[in-house]
C-alpha positions as CSV (number, residue, x, y, z in Angstrom):
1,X,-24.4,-13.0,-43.8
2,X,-23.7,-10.8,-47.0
3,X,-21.4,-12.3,-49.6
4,X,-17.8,-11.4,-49.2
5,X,-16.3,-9.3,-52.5
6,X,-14.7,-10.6,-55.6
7,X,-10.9,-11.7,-55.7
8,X,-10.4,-10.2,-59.0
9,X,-12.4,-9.0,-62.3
10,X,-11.9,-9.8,-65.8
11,X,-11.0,-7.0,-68.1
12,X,-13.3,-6.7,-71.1
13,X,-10.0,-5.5,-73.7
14,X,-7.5,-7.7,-72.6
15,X,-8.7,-10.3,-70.4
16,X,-6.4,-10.2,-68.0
17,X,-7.6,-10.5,-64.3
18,X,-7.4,-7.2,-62.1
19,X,-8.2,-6.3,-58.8
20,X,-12.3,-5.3,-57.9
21,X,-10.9,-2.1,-56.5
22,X,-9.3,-0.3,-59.5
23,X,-11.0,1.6,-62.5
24,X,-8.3,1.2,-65.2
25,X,-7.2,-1.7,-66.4
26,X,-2.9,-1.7,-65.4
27,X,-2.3,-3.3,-68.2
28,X,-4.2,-2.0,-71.4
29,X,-5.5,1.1,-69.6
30,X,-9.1,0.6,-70.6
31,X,-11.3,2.1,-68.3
32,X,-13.3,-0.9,-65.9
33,X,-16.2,1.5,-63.8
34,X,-16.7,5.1,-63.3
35,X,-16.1,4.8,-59.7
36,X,-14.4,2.5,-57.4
37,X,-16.3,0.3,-55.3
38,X,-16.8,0.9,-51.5
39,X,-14.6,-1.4,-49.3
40,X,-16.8,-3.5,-46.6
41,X,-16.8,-2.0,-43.2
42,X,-15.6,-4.4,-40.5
43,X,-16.3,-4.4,-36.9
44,X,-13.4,-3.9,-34.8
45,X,-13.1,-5.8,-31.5
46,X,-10.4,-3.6,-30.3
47,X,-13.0,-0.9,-31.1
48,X,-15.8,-2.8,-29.1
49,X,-13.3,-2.8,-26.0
50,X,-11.8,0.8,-26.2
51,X,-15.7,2.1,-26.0
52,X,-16.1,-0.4,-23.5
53,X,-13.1,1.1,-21.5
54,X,-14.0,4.6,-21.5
55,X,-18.0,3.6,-20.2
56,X,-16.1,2.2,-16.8
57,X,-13.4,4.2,-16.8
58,X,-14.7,5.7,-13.7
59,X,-16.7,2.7,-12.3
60,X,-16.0,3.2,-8.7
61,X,-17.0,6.4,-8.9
62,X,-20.5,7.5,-6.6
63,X,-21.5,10.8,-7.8
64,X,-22.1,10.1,-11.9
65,X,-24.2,12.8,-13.8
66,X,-27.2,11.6,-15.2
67,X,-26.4,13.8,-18.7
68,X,-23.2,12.3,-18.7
69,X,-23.3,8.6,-17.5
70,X,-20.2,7.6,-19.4
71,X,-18.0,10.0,-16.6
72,X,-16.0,11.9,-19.2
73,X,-13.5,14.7,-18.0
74,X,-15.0,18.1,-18.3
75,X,-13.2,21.3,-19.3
76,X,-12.8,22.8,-16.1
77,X,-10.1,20.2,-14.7
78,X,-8.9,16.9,-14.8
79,X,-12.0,15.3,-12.6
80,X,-14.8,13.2,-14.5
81,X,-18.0,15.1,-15.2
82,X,-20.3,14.8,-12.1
83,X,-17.3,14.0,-9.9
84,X,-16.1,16.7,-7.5
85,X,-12.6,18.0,-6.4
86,X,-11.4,16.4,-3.1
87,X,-12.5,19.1,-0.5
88,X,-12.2,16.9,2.7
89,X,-8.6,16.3,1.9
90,X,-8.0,19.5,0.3
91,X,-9.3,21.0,4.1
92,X,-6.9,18.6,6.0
93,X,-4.2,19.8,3.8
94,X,-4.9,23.2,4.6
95,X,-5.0,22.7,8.2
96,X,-2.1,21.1,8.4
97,X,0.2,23.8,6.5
98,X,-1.7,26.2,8.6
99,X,-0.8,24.5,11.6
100,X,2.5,24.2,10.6
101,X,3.0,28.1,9.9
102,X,1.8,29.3,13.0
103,X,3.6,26.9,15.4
104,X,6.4,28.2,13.9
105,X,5.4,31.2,14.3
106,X,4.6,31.0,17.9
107,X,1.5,33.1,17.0
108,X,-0.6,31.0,19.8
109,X,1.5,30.9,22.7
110,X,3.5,28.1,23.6
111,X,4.4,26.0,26.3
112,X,7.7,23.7,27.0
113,X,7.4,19.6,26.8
114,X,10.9,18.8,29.0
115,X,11.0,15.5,27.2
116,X,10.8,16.5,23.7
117,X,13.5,19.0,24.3
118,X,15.7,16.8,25.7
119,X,15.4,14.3,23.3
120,X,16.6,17.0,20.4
121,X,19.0,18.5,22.3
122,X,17.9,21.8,22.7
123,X,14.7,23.5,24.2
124,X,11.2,23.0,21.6
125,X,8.5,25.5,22.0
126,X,5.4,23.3,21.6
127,X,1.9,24.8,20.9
128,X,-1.1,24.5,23.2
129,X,-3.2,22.7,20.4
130,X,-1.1,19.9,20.8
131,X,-1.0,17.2,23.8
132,X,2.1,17.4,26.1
133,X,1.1,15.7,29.3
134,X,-2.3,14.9,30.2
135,X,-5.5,16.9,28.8
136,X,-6.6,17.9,32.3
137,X,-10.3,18.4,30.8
138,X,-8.7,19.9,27.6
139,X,-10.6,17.8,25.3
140,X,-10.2,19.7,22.1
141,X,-6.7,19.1,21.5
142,X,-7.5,15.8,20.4
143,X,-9.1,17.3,17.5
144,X,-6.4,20.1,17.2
145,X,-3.4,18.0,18.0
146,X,-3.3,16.3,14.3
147,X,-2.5,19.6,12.8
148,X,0.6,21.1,14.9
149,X,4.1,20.5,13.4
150,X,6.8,21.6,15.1
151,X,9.4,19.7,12.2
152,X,8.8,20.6,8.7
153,X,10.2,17.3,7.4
154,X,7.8,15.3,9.6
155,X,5.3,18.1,8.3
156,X,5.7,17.0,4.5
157,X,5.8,13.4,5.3
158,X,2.1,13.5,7.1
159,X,0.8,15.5,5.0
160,X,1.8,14.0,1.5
161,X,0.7,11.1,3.1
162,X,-3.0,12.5,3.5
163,X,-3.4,14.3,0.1
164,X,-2.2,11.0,-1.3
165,X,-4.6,8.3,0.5
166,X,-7.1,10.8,1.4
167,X,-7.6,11.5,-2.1
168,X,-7.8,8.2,-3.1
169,X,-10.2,7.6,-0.5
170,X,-12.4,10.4,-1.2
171,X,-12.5,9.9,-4.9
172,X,-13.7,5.9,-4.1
173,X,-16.2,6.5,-1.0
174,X,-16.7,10.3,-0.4
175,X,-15.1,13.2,1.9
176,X,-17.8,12.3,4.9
177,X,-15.9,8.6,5.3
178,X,-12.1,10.7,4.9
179,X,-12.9,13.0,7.5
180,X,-14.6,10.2,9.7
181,X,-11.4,8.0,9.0
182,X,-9.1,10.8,9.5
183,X,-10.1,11.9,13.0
184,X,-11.0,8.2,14.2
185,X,-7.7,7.2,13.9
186,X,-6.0,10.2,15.1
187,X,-8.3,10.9,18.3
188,X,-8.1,6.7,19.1
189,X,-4.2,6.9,18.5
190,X,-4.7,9.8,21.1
191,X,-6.3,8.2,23.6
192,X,-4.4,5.3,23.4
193,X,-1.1,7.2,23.8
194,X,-2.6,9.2,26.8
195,X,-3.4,5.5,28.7
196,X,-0.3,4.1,28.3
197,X,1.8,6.9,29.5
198,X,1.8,9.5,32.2
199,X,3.3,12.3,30.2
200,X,2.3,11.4,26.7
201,X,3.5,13.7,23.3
202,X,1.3,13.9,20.4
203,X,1.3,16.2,17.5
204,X,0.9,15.3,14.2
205,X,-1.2,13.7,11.7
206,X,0.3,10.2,11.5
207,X,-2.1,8.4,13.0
208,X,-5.1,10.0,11.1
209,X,-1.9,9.5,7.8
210,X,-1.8,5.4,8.5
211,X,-5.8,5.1,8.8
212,X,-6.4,6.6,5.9
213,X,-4.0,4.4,3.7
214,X,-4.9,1.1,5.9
215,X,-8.7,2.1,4.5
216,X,-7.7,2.6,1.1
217,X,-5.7,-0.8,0.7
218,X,-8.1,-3.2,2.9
219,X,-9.7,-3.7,-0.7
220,X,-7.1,-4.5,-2.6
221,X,-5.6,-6.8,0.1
222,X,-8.4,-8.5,0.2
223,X,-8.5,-9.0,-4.2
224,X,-4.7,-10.0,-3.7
225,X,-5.9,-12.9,-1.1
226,X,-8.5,-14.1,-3.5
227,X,-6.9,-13.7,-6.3
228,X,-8.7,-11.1,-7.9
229,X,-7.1,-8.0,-9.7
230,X,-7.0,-4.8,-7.9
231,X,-5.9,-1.3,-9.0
232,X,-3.4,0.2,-6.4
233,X,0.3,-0.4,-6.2
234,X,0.8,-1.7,-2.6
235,X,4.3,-1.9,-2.5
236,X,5.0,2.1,-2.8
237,X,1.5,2.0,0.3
238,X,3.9,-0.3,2.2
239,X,6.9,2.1,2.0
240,X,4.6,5.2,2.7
241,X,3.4,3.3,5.9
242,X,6.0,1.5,7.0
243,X,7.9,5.5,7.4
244,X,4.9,6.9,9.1
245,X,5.5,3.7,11.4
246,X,9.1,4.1,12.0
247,X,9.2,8.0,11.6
248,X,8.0,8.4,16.0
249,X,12.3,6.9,16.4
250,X,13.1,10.1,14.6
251,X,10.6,12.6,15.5
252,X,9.7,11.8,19.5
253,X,6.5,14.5,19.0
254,X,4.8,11.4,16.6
255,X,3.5,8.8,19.1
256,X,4.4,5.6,17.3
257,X,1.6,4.1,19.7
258,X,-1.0,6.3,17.9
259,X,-0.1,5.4,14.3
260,X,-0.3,1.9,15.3
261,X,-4.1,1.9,16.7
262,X,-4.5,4.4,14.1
263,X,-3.6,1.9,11.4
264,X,-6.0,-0.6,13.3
265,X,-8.9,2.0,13.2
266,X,-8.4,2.4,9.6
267,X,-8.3,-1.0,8.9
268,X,-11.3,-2.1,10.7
269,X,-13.0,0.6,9.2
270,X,-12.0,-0.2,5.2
271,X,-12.7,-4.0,6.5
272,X,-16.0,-2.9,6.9
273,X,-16.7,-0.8,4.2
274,X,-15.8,-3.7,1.8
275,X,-17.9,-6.2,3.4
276,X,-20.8,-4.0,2.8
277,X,-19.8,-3.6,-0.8
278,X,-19.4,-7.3,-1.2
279,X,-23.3,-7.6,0.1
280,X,-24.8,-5.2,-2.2
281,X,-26.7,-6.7,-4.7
């Protein structure tokens, strides 16, 4: 361990005792040294950590770049190098608004659900891409139904929903397990609303909405049981999923039946994820 520096120095004119970091005496002026001495360099902890903190920053990231293992932010946008933007939820998005636009537009044709315009008063036009009765061998409208909107605030809710979790979801495991999510819970929620009623409504994204935030938060529900930390703030993903799960009383084209199973679908499916996490070596 090198010696620590001297508490003071003797001046050779007037003997008084002055500080090791000064070259004039304050008191008789005589010079001490031509130059002062350098001051010890100290490691900083808080340093240490900071360094530390930027290295994991993006831990939980999959898709580092070998030039740049420390997963900076590049110059292009605000996503860490080797990290790319969202594009499965990005494409849901999309679809969605698109959806949106043209059954509004009535650009596909549409057909009448009797219920769903006596429930709102007045008569709905409902596109073809969603599910108003049974499927009758139409099989792709279980893939199309999750983008047809025929309310925009229902709209916003299901898709702010999405771009929110799916995002998250995508930046922790990757768009193939957002899309998979996504259309799990939304076809199951389907088929379970087509089971449990003869003339079943469904349109909208809230099933495929609620699976994707139920995947997202299984982790961190399961650091809260054990008393670990986690990063998300699960009160605001209550509130988000708890209105996806009441918003079917308001809007009678969201099958409430289908955001419950497809809450279950994405649950089971973060359940698993994180159990195969927690095996990894």
């Amino acid at each position: 361990m090198p010696p620590g520096p001297d508490l003071f120095v003797v001046c050779k004119q007037c003997g008084s005792e002055v500080s090791p970091y000064i070259t004039e005496c304050p008191y008789c002026g005589s010079r001490l040294r031509r130059r002062a001495p350098k001051l010890p360099r100290v490691k900083s902890r808080g340093r240490g950590l900071r360094r530390l903190g930027r290295t994991f920053t993006f831990h939980r990231s999959h898709s580092h770049s070998s030039a740049h293992p420390e997963g900076r932010f590049s110059r292009r946008g605000d996503y860490p190098r080797g990290e790319s933007p969202p594009f499965a939820t990005i494409a849901l998005v999309t679809l969605g608004c698109a959806g949106w636009v043209l059954v509004r537009g009535g650009y596909l044709g549409t057909v009448h659900v009797a219920g769903l315009g006596d429930v709102a008063g007045t008569y709905v036009s409902f596109f073809k891409i969603a599910i108003g009765g049974p499927l009758n061998g139409d099989w792709w409208k279980l893939l199309s139904s999750p983008f047809a909107y025929v309310n925009g605030l229902y709209a916003f809710i299901a898709l702010l929903a999405t771009a929110i979790f799916g995002w998250l979801l995508e930046r922790r495991r990757g768009p193939a397990i957002v899309l998979v999510v996504f259309f799990a819970g939304s076809v199951t929620g389907a088929l379970a609303a087509i089971a449990l009623y003869s003339e079943p409504i469904v349109s909208g994204a809230n099933a495929g909405a609620l699976a994707l935030i139920a995947a997202w938060s299984i982790p961190d529900l399961r650091a809260v049981r054990g008393g670990r930390y986690y990063e998300g703030d699960l009160l605001g993903t209550a509130a988000i999923a708890a209105l996806l799960l009441v918003l079917p009383y308001a809007r009678p084209e969201a099958s409430w039946m289908g955001g419950v199973v497809g809450a279950l679908v994405g649950s089971i499916a973060g359940l698993g994820l994180d159990l195969i996490d927690s095996q990894e070596p």
